[in-house]
C-alpha positions as MATLAB code, in Angstrom:
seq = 'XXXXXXXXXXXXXXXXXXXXXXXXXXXXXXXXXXXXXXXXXXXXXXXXXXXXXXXXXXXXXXXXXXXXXXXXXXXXXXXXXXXXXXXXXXXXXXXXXXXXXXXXXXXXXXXXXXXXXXXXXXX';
ca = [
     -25.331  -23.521    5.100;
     -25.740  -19.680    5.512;
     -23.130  -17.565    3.689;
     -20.578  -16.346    5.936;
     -20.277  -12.104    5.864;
     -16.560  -10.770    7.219;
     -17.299   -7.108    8.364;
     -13.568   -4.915    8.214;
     -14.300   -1.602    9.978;
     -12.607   -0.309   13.142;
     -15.706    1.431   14.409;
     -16.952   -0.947   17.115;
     -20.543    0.900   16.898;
     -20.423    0.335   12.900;
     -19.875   -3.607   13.082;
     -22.314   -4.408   15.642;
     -24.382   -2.389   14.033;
     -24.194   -4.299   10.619;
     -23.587   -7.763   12.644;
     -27.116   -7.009   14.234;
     -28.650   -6.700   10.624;
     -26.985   -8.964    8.801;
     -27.139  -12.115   11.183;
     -31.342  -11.372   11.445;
     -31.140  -12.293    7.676;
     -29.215  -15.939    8.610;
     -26.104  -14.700    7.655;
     -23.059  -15.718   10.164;
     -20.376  -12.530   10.694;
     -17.288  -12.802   11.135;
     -15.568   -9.379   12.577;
     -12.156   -7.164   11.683;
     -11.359   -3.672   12.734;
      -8.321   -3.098   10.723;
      -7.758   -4.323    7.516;
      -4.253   -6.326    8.783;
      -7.021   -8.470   10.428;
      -9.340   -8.735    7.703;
      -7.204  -10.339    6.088;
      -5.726  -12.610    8.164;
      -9.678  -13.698    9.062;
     -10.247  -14.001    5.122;
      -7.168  -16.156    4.799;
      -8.279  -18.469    7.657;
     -12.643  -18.867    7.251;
     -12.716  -17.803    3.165;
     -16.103  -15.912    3.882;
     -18.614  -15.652    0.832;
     -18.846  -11.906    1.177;
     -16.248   -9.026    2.489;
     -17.759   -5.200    3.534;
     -15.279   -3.585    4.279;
     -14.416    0.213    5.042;
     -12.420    2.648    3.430;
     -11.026    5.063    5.924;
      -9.085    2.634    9.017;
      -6.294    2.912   10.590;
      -2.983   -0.037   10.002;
      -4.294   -0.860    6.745;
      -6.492    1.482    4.567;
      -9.392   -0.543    3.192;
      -8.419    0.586   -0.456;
      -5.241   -1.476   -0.211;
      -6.895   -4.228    1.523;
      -9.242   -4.613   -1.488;
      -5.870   -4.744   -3.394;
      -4.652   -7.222   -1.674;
      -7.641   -9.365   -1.332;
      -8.215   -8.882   -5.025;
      -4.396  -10.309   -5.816;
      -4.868  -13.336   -3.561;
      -7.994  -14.457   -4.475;
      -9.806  -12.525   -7.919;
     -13.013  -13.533   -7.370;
     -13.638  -12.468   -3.777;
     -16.779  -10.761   -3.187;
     -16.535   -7.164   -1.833;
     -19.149   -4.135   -1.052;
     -16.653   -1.451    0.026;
     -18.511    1.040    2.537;
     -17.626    5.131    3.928;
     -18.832    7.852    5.668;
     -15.998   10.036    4.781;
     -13.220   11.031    7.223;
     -10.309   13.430    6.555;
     -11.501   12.885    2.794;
     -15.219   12.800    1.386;
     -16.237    8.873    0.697;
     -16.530   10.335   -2.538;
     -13.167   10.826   -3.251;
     -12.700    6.988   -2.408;
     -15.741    4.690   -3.263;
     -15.162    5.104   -6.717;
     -11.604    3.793   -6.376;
     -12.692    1.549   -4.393;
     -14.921    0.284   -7.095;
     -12.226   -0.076   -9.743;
     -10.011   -1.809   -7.875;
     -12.421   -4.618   -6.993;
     -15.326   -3.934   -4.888;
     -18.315   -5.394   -6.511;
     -20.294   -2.577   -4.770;
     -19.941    0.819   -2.931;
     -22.082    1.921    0.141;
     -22.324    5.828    1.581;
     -22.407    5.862    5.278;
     -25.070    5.508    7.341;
     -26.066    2.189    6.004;
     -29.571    1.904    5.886;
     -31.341   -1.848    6.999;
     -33.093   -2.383    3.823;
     -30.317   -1.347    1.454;
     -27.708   -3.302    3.203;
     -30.018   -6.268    3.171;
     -30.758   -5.898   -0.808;
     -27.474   -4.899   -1.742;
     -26.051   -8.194    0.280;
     -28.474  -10.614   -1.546;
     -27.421   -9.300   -4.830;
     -23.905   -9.335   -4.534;
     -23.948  -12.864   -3.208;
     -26.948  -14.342   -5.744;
     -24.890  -16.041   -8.380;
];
């Protein structure tokens, strides 16, 4: 069965975009635009893989790597940004030590997405 991808990012463009990519590789997407809802999603289909923003509104993604990280330690997360108020700078490295496996600068380009999805989820 094809590993299951759960997208948290409340730009509508953003996910489709990334659903459109991802699910040409096999992969089936499940979709989240605030972090409130990621969760609940992750709680209720346990996807292999999370990619989920930094900058949303109701729950920032920073704590909902925190609180994905406390409920389940080995969850899988590529943490993505394009910036905001704050440069993704100033967050994708936190991002990174509080759990996500990998960090992504927006725009998201096919072929790194692609690469960068395969390693995460290759065991």
């Amino acid at each position: 069965m094809s590993p299951t991808i759960l997208i948290i990012d409340d730009e509508k463009r953003i996910r489709i975009l990334l659903r459109i990519m991802l699910e040409k590789e096999g992969y089936n997407i499940l979709e989240a635009e605030n972090g409130e809802e990621g969760i609940r999603l992750f709680h209720s289909h346990t996807p292999d893989l999370i990619i989920s923003d930094i900058i949303m509104p109701e729950k920032e993604g920073v704590e909902t790597i925190c609180e994905l990280r406390r409920s389940n330690p080995e969850v899988k997360i590529i943490a993505i940004s394009g910036g905001g108020r704050h440069l993704a700078e100033d967050y994708l490295p936190l991002a990174k030590e509080l759990g996500a496996v990998k960090i992504m600068r927006k725009p998201i380009f096919r072929e790194d997405l692609i690469q960068t999805v395969a390693e995460v989820l290759t065991p």
